[in-house]
N, C-alpha and C positions, 0 to 999 in steps of 0.2 A: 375481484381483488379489492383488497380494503386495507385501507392504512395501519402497520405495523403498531403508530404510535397513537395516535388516537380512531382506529378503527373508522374514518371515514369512509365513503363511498368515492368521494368530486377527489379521483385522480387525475392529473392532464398529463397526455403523452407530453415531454421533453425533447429526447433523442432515442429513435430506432435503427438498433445498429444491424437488426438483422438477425439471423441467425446462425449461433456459433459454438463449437466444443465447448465445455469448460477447460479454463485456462491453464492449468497446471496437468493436464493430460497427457503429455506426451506418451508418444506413440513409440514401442519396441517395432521392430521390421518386421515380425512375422502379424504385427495387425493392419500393415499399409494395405492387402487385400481383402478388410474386413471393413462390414458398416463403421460408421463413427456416429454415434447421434450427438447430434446439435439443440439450442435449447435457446428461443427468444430471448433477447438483450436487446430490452425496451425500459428504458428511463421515463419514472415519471415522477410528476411531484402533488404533492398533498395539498390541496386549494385552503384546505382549513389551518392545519397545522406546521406547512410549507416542508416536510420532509420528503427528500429526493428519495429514491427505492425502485428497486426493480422487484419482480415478482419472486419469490422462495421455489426456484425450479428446482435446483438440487440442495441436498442437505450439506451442514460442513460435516457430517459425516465421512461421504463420499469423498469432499476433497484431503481433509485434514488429518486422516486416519495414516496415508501413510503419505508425506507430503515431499514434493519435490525444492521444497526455496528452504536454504539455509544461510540466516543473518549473517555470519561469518565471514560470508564469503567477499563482502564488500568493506572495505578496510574504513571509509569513511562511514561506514553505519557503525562500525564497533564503535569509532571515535565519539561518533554522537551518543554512543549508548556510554560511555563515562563520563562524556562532561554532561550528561542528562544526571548517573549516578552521586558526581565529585557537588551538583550545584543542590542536590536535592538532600543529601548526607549533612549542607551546612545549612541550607534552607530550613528543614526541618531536627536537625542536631540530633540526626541518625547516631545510635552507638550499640555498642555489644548486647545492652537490655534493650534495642530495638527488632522488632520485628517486618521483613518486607514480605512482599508479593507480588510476583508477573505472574499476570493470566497469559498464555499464548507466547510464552519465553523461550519457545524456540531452542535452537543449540546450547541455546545461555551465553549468549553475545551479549546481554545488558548484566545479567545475573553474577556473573566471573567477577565484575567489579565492585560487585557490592559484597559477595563470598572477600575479596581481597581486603575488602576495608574490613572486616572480619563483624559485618554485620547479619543478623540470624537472618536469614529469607528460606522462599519455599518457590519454584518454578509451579506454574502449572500450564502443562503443555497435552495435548489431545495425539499429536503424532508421535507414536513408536518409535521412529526413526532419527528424527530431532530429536525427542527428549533423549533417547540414548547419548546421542553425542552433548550433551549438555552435563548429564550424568559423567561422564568421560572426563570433564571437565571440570568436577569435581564440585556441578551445582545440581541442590536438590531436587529433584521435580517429579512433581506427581505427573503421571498419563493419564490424563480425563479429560474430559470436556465439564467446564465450568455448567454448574447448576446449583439452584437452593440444597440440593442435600448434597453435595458437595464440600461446598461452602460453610454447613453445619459438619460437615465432618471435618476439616481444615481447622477452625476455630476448635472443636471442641479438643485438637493432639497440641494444636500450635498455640491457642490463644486470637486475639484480635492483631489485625494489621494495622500497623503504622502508619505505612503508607501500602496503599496497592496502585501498582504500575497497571496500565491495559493498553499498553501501545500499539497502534494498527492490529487492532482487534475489533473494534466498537463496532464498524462498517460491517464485520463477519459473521453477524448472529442474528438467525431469522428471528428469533423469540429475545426482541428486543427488551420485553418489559423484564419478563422476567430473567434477562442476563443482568440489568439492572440493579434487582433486585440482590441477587447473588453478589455483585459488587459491593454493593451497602454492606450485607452480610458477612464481608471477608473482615470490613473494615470497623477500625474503634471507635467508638463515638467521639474520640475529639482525633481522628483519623483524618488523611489526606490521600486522595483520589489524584491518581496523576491519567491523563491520556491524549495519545499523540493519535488523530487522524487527518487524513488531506481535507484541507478548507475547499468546501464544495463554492467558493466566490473566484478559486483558484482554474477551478473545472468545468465553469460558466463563462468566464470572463477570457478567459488564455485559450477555452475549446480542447481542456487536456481529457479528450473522450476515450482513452486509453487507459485510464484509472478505471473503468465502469465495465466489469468484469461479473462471473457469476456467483464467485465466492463474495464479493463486495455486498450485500445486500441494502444499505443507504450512504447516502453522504452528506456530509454536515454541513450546515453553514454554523454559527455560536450560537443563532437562535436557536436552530433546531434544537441542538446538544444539549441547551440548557431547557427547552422544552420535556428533551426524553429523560433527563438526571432526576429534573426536579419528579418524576413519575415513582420514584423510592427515594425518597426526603433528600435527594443531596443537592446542595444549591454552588453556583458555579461560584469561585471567587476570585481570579484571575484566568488569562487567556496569555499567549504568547505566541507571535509569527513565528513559526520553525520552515526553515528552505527545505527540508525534506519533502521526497515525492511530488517534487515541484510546485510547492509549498502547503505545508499544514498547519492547527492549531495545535498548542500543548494547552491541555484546558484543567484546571487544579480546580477541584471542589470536595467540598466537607459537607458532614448530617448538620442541616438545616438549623439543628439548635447552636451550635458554634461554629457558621459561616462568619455571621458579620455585615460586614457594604463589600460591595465587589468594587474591586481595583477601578482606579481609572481605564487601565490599558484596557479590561472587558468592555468599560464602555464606548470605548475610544473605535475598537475591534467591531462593535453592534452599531456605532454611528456609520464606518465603512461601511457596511455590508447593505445597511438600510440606505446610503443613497448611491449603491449599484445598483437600487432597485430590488436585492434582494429579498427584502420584506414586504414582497410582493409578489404577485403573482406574472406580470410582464415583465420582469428583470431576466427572467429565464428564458422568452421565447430564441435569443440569440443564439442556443447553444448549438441549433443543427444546423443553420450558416456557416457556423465559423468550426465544425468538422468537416462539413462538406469540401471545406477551402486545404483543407488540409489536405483533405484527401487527394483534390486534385492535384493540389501543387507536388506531392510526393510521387503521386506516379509520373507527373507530366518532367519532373525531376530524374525519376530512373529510368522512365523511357524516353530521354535524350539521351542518357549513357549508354544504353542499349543499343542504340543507334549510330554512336560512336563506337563500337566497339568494347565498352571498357567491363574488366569483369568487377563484380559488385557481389560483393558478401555480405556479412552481419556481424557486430559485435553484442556478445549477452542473448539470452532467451526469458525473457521476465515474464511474467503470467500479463503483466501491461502489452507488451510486445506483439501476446496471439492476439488480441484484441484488435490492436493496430493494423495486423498482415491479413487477418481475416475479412475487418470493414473494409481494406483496401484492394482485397483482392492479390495480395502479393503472392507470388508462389517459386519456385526454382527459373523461372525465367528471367526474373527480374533479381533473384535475392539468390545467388548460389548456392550458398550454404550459411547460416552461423556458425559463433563459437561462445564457449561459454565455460568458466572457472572450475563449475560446479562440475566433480566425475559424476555424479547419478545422470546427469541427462546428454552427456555424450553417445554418442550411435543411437540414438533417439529422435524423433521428428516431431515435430511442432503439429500442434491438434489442427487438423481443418486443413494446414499450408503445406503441412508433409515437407519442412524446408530439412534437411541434417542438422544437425547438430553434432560441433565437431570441437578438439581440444583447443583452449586459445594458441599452439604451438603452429597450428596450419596458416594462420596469417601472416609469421615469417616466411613457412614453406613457399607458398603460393606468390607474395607479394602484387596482392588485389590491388586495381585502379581505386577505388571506393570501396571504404566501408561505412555502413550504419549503422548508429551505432541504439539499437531498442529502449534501453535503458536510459535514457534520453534527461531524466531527472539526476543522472550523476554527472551530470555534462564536464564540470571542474574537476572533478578524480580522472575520469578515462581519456579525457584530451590530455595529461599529463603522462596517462601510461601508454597511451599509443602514440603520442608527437612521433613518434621516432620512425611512422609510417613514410611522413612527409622524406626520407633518404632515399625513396623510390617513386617519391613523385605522390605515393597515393594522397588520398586526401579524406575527410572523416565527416562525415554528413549526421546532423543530429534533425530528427522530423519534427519537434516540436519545441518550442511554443509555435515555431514555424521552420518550414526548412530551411537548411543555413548550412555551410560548410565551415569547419570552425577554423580559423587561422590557429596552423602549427607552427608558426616563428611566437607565438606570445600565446599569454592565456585567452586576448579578446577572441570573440567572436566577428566570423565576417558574413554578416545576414546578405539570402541571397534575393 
């Protein structure tokens, strides 16, 4: 194996989770008595050029072709995907003779609001299935997987991009240089490069080892990001803390010839990161203590309810989620069943844990001692739509940043 971004050799293992489905697999009932193959999820990082990566075991072919996660579905991501639209329409003085771009836009949960502000955009999306419903929706989108001739065909119907959007995408693409590249190429040359992934200082520091899946292919800290941008002339020129995905960066950059000085806040963000250590090689050896500590404390967590008596289910099925139930070993004895928004993955089983998957309507039916709740990064939206558990006593467990049950008389948290 050798480094995506500068083709090194000196990778150090980080964290070995073992081996596990890919995440977004789930399983119909006529394959619960069929192999499942699994596929090492082993974290490492690049001694030269400090990027995190795991090995290109499957392609996003496989996963992306027809895909089970639709943005929609989470009310507070639509929200984030307009005021990401409303700040970046006055930021850069988006209008009717502007041109946008999402690579990787999904149902058109960010796209709807920029179609609304009636500015020209173009989706580009690789799943069938999403981009349908995005189309439905009445935003444009091509079905492809981003590439340079792509990219030359886009420009050459649409023109250059104003801005190109690549939100929780960057992490997804084994051919990091030249996904790059293809980025440069949607965009104008006095163009602006928007992109939101989870701050890999987030996923060192907090132990959120649940982000680290097999579609994910690296994770960033700013050095990195601004390592792999500058690889097709774009230089970074602001950064921004976003609580997304239990937190990421938004990173804005432009073609190196009208960048400029980058913001304070970039440098403010690269002095952080350098004295967590991360611009180093020992700032990371913490990350497989503080999983392991998870681990324990969540099972050591469900096996005393289990031992009380109490029935314990699941809220959401996240592709983070198999991640979590797989390293831990979770399976229907400890986790009954989930539920989950989404109709595609109801009467469906989670890859590896074979847990159900059920309509969020059975948590009324049943009324569970404990639920937990996967999706663990929306903790402020879903303790608001399930408070209403606590009229029967139950009570709402989130696993990370650590375990903790969350107090249903108010928003705080009550860490356990």
């Amino acid at each position: 194996m050798h480094c995506r971004l500068c083709n090194s050799d000196r990778l150090l293992s980080v964290l070995d989770l073992g081996a596990t489905p890919p995440c977004e697999k789930f399983l119909e009932s006529a394959e619960l008595d069929l192999p499942e193959p699994t596929y090492p999820l082993h974290l490492r990082l690049c001694e030269d050029c400090l990027l995190l990566q795991i090995p290109p075991l499957i392609t996003p072919e496989e996963t992306f072709t027809e895909y089970a996660y639709f943005s929609s579905f989470s009310d507070s991501w639509v929200q984030h995907a307009k005021t990401f639209v409303d700040s970046a329409i006055e930021r850069l003085g988006l209008d009717e003779s502007s041109f946008v771009v999402e690579v990787a836009s999904n149902d058109g949960y960010l796209l709807q609001h920029v179609v609304a502000a009636g500015v020209p955009c173009l989706g580009i999306e690789p799943s069938v299935n999403v981009g349908a419903a995005a189309r439905e929706r009445g935003v444009p989108t091509e079905t492809a997987f981003l590439d340079e001739e792509l990219a030359a065909a886009v420009t050459a119907k649409h023109g250059k991009a104003n801005l190109v959007a690549a939100n929780n995408v960057y992490a997804h693409i084994p051919d990091l240089l030249g996904f790059t590249r293809s980025l440069r190429a949607l965009l104008a040359d006095d163009g602006w490069l928007s992109i939101e992934v989870h701050h890999a200082q987030n996923l060192v520091e907090l132990g959120q080892f649940d982000t680290i899946y097999h579609e994910h292919f690296q994770y960033y800290t700013v050095l990195s990001a601004t390592r792999a941008l500058a690889t097709a002339g774009l230089t970074v020129v602001d950064v921004e803390l976003i609580p997304t995905h239990g937190g990421s960066i938004r990173v804005w950059a432009r073609p190196e010839a009208v960048a400029g000085e980058p913001s304070q806040r970039y440098r403010d963000i690269l002095a952080a990161e350098e004295a967590a250590g991360l611009h180093d090689v020992d700032g990371y050896r913490e990350l497989t203590p503080r999983t392991q500590k998870v681990r324990q404390d969540l099972l050591r967590y469900l096996l005393d309810r289990r031992a009380e008596g109490k029935r314990v289910v699941g809220y959401g099925a996240p592709g983070k989620g198999n991640t979590l139930l797989n390293y831990c070993g979770i399976r229907t004895d400890l986790l009954e069943y989930t539920v989950d928004r989404n109709p595609y993955k109801h009467g469906r089983f989670t890859p590896g844990t074979r847990i159900p998957i059920l309509p969020i309507e059975q948590i009324e039916k049943d009324r569970p001692d404990v639920v937990v709740v996967l999706p663990w990064n929306l903790e402020k939206e879903l303790t608001e739509q399930l408070r209403h558990i606590s009229e029967w006593g139950g009570r709402l467990v989130y696993p990370l940043p650590h375990v903790h049950e969350a107090d249903l008389s108010n928003t705080e948290r009550d860490a356990r």
